[in-house]
NUMITOR-707822 format. One record per residue: x, y, z of N, C-alpha, C in turn; residue in three letters. Coordinates in steps of 0.05 Angstrom, whole numbers, padded with zeros to 5 digits, always signed. Example, Ala and Ser with C-alpha at 12.3 -4.5 7.8 and 13.67 -1.06 7.14 Angstrom:
2
+00264-00114+00156+00246-00090+00156+00264-00066+00156ALA;+00257-00045+00142+00273-00021+00143+00258+00001+00157SER;
END
This chain:
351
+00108+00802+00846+00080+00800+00836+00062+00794+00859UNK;+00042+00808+00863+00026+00813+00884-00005+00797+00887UNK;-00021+00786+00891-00051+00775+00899-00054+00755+00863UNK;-00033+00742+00860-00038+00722+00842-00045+00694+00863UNK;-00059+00677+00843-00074+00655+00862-00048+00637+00862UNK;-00042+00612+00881-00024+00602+00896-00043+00561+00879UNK;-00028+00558+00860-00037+00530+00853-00015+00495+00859UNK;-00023+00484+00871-00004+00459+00866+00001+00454+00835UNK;+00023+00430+00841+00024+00425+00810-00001+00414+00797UNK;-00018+00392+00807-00047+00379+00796-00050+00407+00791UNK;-00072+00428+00803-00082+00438+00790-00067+00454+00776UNK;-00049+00468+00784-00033+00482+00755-00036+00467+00733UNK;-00034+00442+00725-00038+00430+00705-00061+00427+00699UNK;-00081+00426+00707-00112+00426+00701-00113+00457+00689UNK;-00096+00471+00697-00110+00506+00702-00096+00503+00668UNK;-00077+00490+00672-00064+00499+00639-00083+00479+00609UNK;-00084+00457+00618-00103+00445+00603-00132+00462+00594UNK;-00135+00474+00608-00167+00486+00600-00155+00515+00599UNK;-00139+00531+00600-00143+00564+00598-00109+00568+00583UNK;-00089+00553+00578-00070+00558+00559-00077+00556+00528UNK;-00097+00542+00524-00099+00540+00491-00114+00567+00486UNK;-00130+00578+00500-00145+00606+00494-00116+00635+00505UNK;-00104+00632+00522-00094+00651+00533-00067+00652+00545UNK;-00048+00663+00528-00018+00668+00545-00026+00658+00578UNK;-00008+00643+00590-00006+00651+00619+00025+00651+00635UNK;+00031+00662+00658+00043+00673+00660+00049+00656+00690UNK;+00075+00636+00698+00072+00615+00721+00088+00632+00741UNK;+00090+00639+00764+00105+00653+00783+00120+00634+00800UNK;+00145+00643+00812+00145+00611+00832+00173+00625+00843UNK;+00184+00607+00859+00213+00600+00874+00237+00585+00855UNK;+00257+00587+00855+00269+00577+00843+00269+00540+00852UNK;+00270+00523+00836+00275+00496+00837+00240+00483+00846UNK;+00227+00495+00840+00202+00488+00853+00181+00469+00826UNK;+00196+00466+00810+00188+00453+00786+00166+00459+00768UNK;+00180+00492+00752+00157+00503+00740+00161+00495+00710UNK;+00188+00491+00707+00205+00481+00681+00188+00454+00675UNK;+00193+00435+00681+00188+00404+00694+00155+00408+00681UNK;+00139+00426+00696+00108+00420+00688+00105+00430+00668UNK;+00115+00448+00657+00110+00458+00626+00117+00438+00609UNK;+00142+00431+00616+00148+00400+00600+00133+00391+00605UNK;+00129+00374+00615+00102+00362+00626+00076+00358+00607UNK;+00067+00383+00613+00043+00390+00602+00047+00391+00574UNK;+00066+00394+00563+00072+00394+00527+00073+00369+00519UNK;+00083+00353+00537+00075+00326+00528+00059+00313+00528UNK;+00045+00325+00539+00010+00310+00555-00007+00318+00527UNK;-00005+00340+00524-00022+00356+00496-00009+00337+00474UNK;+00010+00333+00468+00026+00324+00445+00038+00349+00418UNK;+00049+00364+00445+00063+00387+00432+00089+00387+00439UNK;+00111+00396+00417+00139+00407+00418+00140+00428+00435UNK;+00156+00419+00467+00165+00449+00478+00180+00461+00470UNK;+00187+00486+00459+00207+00499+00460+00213+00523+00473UNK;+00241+00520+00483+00240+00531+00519+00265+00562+00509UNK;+00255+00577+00505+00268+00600+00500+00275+00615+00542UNK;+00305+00613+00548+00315+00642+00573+00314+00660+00570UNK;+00293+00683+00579+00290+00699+00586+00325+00716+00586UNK;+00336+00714+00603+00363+00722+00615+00379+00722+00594UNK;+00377+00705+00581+00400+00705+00550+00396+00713+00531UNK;+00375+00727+00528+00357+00731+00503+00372+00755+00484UNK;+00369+00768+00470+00375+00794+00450+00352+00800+00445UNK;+00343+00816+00436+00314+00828+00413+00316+00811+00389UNK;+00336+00814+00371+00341+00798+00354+00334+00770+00359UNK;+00338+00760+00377+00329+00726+00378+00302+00724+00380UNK;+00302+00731+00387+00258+00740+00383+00249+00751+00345UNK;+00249+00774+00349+00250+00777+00326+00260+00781+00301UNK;+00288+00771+00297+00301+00758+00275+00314+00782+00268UNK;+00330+00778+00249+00347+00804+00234+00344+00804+00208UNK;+00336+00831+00203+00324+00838+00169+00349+00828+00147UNK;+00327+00825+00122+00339+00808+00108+00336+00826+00081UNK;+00339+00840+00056+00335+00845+00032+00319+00824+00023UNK;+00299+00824+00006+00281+00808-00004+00260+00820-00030UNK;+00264+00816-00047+00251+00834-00084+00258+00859-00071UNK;+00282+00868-00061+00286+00906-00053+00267+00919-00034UNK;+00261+00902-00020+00252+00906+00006+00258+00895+00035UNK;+00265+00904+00056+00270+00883+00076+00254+00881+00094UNK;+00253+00864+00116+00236+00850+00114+00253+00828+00139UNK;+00240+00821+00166+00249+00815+00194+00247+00778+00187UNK;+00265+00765+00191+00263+00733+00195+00271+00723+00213UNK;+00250+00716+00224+00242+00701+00258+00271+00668+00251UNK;+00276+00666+00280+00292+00651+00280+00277+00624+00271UNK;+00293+00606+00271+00283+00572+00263+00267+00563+00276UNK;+00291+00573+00311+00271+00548+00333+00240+00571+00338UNK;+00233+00580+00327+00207+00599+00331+00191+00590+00314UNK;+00206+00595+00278+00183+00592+00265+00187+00568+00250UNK;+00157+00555+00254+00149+00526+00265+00129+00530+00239UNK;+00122+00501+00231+00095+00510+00214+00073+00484+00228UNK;+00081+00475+00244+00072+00457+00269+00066+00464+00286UNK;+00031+00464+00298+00033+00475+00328+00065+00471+00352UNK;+00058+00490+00360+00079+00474+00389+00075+00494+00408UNK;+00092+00489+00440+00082+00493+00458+00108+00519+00468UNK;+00111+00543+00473+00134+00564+00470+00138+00569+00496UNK;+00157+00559+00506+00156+00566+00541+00175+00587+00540UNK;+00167+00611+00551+00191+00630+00556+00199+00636+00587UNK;+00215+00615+00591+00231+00621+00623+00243+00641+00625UNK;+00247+00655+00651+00261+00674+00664+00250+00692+00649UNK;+00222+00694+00638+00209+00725+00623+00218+00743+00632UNK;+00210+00750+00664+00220+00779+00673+00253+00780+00684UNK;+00265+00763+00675+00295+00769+00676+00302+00786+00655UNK;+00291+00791+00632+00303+00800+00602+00298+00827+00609UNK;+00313+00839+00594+00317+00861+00595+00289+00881+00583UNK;+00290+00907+00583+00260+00922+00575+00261+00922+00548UNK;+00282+00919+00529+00287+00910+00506+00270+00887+00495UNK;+00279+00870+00502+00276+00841+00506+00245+00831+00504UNK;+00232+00847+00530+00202+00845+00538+00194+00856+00519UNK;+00205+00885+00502+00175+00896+00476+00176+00878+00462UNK;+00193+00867+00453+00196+00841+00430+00172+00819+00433UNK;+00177+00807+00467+00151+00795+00459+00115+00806+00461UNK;+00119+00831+00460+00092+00841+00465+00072+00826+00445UNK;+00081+00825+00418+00063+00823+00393+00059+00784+00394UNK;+00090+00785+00407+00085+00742+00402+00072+00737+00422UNK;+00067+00744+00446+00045+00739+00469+00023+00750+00469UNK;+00015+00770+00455-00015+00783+00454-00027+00767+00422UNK;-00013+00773+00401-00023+00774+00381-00012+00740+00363UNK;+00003+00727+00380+00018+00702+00369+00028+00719+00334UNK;+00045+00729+00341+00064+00742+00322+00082+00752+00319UNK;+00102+00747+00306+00135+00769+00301+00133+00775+00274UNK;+00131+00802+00272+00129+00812+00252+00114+00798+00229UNK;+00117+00780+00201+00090+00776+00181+00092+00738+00198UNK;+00102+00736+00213+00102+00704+00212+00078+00701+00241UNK;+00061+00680+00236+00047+00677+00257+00055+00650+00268UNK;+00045+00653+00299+00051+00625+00303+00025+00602+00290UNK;+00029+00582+00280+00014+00561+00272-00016+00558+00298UNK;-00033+00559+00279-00055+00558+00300-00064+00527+00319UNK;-00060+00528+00345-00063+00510+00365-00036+00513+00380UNK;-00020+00530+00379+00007+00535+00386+00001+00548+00422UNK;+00014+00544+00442+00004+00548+00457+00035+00570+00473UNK;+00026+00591+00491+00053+00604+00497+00047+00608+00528UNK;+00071+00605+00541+00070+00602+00565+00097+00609+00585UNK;+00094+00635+00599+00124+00642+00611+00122+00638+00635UNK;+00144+00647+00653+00149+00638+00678+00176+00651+00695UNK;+00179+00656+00713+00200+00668+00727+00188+00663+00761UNK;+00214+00675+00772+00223+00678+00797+00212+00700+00801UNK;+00209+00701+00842+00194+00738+00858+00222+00745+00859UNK;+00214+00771+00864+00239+00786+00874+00243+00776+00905UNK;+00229+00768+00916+00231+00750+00949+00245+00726+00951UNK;+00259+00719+00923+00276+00701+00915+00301+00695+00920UNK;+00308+00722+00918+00333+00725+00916+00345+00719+00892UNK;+00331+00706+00863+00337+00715+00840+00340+00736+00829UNK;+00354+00726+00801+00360+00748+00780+00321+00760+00771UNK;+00313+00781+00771+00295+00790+00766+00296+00819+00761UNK;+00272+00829+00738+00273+00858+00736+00249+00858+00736UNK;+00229+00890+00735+00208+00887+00739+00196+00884+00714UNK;+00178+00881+00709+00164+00878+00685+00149+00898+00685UNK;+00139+00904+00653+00130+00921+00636+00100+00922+00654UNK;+00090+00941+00659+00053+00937+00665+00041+00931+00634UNK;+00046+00937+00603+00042+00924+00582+00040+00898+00581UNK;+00066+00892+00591+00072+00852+00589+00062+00843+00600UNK;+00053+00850+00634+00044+00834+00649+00008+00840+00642UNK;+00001+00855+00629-00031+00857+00626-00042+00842+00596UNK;-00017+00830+00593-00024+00814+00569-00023+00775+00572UNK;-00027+00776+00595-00023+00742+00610-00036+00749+00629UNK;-00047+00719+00635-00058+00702+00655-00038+00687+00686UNK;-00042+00699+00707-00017+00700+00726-00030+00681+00742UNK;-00011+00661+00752-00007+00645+00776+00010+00636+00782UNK;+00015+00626+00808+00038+00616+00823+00035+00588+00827UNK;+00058+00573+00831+00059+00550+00839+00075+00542+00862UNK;+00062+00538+00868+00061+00530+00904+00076+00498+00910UNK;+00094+00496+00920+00113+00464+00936+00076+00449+00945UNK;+00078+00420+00935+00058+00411+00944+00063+00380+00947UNK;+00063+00366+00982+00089+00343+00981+00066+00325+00973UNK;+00042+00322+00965+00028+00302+00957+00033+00300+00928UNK;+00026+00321+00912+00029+00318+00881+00061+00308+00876UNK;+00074+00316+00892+00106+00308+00883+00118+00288+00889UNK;+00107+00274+00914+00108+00242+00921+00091+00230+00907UNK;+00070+00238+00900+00058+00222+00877+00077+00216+00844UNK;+00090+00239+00843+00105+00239+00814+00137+00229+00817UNK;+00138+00225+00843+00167+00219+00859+00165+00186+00856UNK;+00145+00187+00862+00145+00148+00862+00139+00140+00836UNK;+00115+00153+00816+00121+00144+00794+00150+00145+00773UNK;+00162+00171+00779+00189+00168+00769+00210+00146+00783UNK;+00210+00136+00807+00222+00122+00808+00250+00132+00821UNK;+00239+00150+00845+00267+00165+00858+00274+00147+00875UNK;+00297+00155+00893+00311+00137+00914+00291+00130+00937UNK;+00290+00101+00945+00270+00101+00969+00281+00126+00992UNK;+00302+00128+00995+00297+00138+01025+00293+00167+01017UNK;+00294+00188+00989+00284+00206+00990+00258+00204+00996UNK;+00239+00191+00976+00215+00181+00987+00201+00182+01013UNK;+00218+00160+01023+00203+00154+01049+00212+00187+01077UNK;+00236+00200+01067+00235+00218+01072+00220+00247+01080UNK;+00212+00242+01052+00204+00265+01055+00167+00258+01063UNK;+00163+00231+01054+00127+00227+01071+00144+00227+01099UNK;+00155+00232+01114+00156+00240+01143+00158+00267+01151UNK;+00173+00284+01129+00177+00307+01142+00161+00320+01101UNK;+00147+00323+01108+00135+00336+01074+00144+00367+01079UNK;+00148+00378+01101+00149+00402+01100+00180+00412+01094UNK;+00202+00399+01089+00225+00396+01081+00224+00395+01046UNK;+00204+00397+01039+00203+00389+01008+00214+00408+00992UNK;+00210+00437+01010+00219+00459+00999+00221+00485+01023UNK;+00242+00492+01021+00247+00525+01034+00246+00543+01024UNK;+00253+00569+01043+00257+00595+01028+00282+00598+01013UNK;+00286+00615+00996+00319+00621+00997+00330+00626+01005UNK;+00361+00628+01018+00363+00642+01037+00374+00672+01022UNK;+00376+00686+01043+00392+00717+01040+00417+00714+01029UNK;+00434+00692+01034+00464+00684+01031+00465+00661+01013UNK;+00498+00651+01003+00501+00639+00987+00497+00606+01002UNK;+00476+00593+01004+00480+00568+01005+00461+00556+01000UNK;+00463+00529+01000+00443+00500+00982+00416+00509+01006UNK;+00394+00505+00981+00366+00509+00998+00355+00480+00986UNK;+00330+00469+00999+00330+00443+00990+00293+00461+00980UNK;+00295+00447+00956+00272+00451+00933+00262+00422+00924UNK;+00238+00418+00906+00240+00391+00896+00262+00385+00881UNK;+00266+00406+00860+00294+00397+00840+00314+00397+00861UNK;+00323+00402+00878+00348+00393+00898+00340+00366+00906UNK;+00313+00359+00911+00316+00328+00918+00311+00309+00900UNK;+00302+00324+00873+00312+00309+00848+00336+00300+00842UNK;+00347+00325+00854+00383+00317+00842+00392+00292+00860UNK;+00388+00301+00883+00397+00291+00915+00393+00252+00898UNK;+00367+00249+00898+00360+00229+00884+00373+00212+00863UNK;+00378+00225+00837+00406+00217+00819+00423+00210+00833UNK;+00433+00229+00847+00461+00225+00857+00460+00194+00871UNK;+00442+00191+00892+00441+00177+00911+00443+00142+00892UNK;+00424+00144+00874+00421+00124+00848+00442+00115+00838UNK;+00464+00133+00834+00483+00132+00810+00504+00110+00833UNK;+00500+00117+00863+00520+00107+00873+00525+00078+00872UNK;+00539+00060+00872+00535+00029+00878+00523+00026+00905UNK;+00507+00011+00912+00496+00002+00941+00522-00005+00957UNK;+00544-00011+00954+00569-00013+00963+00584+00010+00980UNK;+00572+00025+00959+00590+00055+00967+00567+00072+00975UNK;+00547+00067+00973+00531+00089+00995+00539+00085+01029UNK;+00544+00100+01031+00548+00105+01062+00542+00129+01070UNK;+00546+00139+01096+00540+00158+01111+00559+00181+01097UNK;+00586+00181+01100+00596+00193+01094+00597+00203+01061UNK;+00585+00192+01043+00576+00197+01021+00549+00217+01017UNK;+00531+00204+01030+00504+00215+01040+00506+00242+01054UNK;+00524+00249+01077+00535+00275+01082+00545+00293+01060UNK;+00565+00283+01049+00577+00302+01023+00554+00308+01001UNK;+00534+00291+01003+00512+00300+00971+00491+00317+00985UNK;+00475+00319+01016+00458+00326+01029+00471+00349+01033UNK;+00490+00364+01034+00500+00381+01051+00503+00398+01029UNK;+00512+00397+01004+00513+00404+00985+00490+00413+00966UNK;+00465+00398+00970+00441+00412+00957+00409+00414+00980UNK;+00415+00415+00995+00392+00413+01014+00406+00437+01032UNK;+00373+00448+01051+00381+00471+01067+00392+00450+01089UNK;+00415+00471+01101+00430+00452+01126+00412+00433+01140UNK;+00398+00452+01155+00381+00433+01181+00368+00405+01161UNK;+00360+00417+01142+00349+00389+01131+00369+00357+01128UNK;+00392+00379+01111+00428+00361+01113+00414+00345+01135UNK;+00437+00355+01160+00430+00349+01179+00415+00327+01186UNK;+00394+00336+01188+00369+00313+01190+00356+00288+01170UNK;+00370+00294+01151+00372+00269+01133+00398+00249+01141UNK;+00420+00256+01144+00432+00238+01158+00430+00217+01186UNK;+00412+00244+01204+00401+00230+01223+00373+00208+01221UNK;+00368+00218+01198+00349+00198+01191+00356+00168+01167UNK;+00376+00177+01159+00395+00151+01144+00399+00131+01174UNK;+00411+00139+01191+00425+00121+01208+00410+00119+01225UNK;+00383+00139+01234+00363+00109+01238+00357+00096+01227UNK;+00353+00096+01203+00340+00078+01181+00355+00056+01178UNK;+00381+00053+01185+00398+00036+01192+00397+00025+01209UNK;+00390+00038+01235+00391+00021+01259+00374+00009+01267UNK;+00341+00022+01248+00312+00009+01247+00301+00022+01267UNK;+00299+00047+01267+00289+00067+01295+00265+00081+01285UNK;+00249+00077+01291+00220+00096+01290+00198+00116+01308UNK;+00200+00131+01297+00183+00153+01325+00152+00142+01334UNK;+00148+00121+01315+00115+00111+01316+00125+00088+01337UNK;+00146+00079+01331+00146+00053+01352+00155+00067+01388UNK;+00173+00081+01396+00182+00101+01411+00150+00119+01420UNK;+00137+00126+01400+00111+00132+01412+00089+00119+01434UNK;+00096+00086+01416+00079+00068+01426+00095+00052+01447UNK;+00117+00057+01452+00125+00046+01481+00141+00019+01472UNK;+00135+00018+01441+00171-00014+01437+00184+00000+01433UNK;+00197+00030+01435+00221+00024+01437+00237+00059+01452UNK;+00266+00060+01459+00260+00085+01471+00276+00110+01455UNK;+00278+00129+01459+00299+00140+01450+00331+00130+01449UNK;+00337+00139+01431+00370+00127+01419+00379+00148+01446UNK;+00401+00132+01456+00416+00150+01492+00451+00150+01479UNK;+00457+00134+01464+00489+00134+01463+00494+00156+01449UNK;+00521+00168+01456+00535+00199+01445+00542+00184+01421UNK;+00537+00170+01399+00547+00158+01380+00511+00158+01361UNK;+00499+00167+01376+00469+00167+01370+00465+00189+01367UNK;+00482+00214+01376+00462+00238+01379+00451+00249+01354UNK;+00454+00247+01336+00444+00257+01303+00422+00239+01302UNK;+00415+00209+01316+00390+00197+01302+00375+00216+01321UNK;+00384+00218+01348+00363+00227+01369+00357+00261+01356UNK;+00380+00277+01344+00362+00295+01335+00345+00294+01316UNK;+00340+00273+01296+00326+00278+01280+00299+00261+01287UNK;+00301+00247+01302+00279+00234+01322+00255+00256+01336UNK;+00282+00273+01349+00260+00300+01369+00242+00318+01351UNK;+00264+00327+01322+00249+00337+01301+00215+00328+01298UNK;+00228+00301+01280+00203+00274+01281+00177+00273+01306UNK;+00185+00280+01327+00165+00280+01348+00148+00309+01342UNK;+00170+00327+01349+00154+00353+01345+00137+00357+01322UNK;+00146+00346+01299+00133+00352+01276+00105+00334+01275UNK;+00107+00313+01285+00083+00300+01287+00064+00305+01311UNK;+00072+00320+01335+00055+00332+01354+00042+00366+01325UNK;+00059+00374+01326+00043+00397+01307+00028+00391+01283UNK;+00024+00362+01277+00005+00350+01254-00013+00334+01272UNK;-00010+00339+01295-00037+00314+01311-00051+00332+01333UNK;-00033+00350+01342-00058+00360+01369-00067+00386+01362UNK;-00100+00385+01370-00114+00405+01352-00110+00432+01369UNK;-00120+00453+01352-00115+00486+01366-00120+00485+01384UNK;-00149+00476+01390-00166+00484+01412-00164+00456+01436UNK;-00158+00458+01463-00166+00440+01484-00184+00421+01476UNK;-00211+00437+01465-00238+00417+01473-00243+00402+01452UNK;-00224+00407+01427-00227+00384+01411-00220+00354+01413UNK;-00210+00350+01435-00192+00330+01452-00208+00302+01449UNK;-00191+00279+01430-00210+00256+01430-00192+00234+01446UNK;-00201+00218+01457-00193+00193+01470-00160+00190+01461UNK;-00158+00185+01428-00133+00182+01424-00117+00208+01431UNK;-00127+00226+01426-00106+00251+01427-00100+00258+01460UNK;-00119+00252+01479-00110+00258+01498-00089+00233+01511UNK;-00092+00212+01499-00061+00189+01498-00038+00206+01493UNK;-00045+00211+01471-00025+00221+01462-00011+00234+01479UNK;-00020+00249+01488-00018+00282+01509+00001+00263+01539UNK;-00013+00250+01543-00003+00236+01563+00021+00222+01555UNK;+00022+00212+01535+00042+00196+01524+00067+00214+01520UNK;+00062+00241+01510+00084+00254+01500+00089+00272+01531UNK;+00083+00271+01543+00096+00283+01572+00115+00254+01579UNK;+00106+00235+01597+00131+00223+01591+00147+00208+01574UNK;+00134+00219+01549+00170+00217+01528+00186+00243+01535UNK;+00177+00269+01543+00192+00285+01541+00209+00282+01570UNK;+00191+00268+01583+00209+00259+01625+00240+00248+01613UNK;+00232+00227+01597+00252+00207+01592+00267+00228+01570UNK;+00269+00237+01554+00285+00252+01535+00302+00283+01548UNK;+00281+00295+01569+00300+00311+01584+00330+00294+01605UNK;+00325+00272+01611+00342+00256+01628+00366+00247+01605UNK;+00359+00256+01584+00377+00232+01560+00399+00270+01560UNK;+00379+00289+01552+00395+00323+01548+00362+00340+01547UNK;+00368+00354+01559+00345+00380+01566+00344+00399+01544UNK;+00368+00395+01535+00375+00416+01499+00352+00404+01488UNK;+00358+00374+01482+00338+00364+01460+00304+00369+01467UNK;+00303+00367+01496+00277+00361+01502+00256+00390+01492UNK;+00280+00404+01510+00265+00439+01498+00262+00444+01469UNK;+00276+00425+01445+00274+00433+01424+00244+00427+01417UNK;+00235+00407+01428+00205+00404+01422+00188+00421+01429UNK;+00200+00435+01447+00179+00463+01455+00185+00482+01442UNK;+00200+00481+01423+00210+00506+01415+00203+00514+01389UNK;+00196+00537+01372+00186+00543+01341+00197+00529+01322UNK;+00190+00527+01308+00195+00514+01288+00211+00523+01262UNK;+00223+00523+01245+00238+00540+01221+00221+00552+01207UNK;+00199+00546+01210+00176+00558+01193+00150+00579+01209UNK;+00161+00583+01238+00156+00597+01255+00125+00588+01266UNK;+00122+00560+01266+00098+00538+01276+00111+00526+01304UNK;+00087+00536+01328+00096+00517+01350+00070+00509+01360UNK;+00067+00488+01392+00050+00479+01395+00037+00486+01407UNK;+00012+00478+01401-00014+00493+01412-00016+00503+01448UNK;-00025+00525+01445-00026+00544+01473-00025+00528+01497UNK;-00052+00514+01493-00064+00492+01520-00036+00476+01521UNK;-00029+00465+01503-00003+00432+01511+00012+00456+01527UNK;+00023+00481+01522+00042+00496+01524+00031+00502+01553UNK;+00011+00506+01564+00009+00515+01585+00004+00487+01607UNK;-00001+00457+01601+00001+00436+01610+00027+00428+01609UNK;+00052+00431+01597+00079+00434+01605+00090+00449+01619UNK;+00081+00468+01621+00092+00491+01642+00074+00481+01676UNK;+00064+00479+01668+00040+00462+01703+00050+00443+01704UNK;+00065+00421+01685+00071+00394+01691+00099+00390+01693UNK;+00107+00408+01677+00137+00396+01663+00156+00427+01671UNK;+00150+00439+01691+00160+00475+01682+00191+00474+01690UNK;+00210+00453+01681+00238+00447+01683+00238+00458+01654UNK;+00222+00440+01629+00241+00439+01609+00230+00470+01588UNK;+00211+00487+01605+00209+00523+01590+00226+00545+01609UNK;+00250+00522+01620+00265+00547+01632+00294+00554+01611UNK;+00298+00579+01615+00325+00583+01589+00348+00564+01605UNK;
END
């Protein structure tokens, strides 16, 4: 689906509060990105019954019922969980997974709130949702009928709204504190191949899991087996390295400011990678595009992070270049620093 608008969850939920009670709409998204979650959500906010019909499992018949004889006439009866004589709130996930079957069925209950003589109860609200085909989900295309009969948007990974709903639910601190360091870990792409991508619902789970353990038995080696298993690797990875600083009480703010230095022991190298991460990622959230925007603190900075990188090439030159190097999301640092390392530093932009 092509030039639909891109909403966080706040406003997706604002967008549904004011334009779902007048009009089908139709949520686009990534898998695990919590489109499920806000419809719930939002049905409880209204004080409506969700009921969450799959797309992917569906028949025609489960939509619109199977005829019945009735005074010698027959005559279609909508299933139970449909017909309601109570508003409620009809989420149809994985819409465009169902088959072309599947989709005419709901033409009449999404345009017209109807299956055959049964209507839905008026204040009833309907609302579907699926995966892109850039997913790497199960997906088919949809009807140009179906899709011209809804209201389309996407929902977009957003690490403020979800650390906001992360701490009110009451997740594990160190996902938390986690992910306010690296927010851009909150969610990936899919990949092409079979393995764990980290989404919010992956660090929902990650979370449970982490909860369920006794404080006894959390350890590293526990923390490896659950991270590695629902998060994209590098992230794995770097959450461990950031467990065992968090253990050892290591911070890139303090290391910035000169109390303290990079972790040097070969028994360290996982904090120090997720440390260099930590640096780079906070140079690409602090120094601006342009040279001349350059304020007092930022040009500290600038100075400051040349020799951290003196001292971190002396520790391994691997790590140091990783700070110069793109990012997984194909973000690196600004031109000018890049050409003041190469004048200052032109050891660590050699292959």
């Amino acid at each position: 689906m092509q030039a639909t608008q891109a909403l966080t969850s706040t406003e997706l939920f604002d967008f549904l509060l004011n334009v779902a009670p007048i009009r089908p709409i139709f949520i686009w998204g990534a898998p695990g990105i919590g489109k499920s979650s806000l419809v719930e959500q939002f049905a409880f906010e209204v004080g409506l019954d969700c009921v969450s019909l799959l797309g992917s499992q569906l028949a025609p018949e489960d939509i619109i019922g199977v005829p019945q004889i009735i005074d010698g006439k027959s005559r279609f009866c909508p299933p139970t969980m449909i017909a309601r004589e109570k508003p409620f709130c009809l989420f149809l996930d994985e819409l465009n997974a169902c088959s072309q079957e599947v989709q005419k069925a709901f033409y009449s209950l999404i345009n017209d709130r109807r299956i055959g003589e049964y209507e839905l109860p008026e204040g009833s609200i309907v609302i579907g949702a699926g995966n892109r085909a850039e997913d790497a989900a199960i997906v088919k295309p949809m009807s140009s009928a179906l899709v011209n009969r809804m209201i389309h948007v996407s929902l977009r990974a957003d690490s403020r709204s979800w650390l906001k709903w992360a701490e009110k639910s009451c997740l594990h601190e160190l996902v938390i504190s986690y992910i306010k360091l690296r927010p851009d870990h909150l969610w990936s792409k899919p990949p092409k191949h079979e393995e764990p991508f980290s989404t919010p619902r992956s660090w929902h789970m990650f979370s449970d899991c982490l909860l369920a353990y006794p404080k006894k038995e959390l350890n590293e080696k526990a923390i490896q087996q659950l991270s590695s298993g629902l998060l994209t690797p590098r992230h794995a990875q770097q959450f461990i390295g950031y467990y065992k600083q968090h253990q050892y009480a290591y911070s890139i703010n303090s290391i910035l400011k000169g109390d303290e230095r990079w972790p040097d022991k070969p028994e360290e190298r996982d904090i120090l990678y997720f440390m260099v991460q930590s640096f780079h990622a906070q140079l690409l959230k602090t120094l601006p595009k342009k040279h001349g925007n350059l304020t007092h603190e930022i040009a500290q900075l600038v100075v400051r992070s040349k020799d951290l990188l003196v001292q971190l090439s002396r520790i391994s030159l691997e790590m140091a270049q990783l700070v110069m190097a793109e990012d997984e999301k194909g973000r690196t640092l600004p031109d000018w620093f890049m050409v003041e390392i190469a004048r200052d530093l032109p050891r660590l932009l050699k292959a």
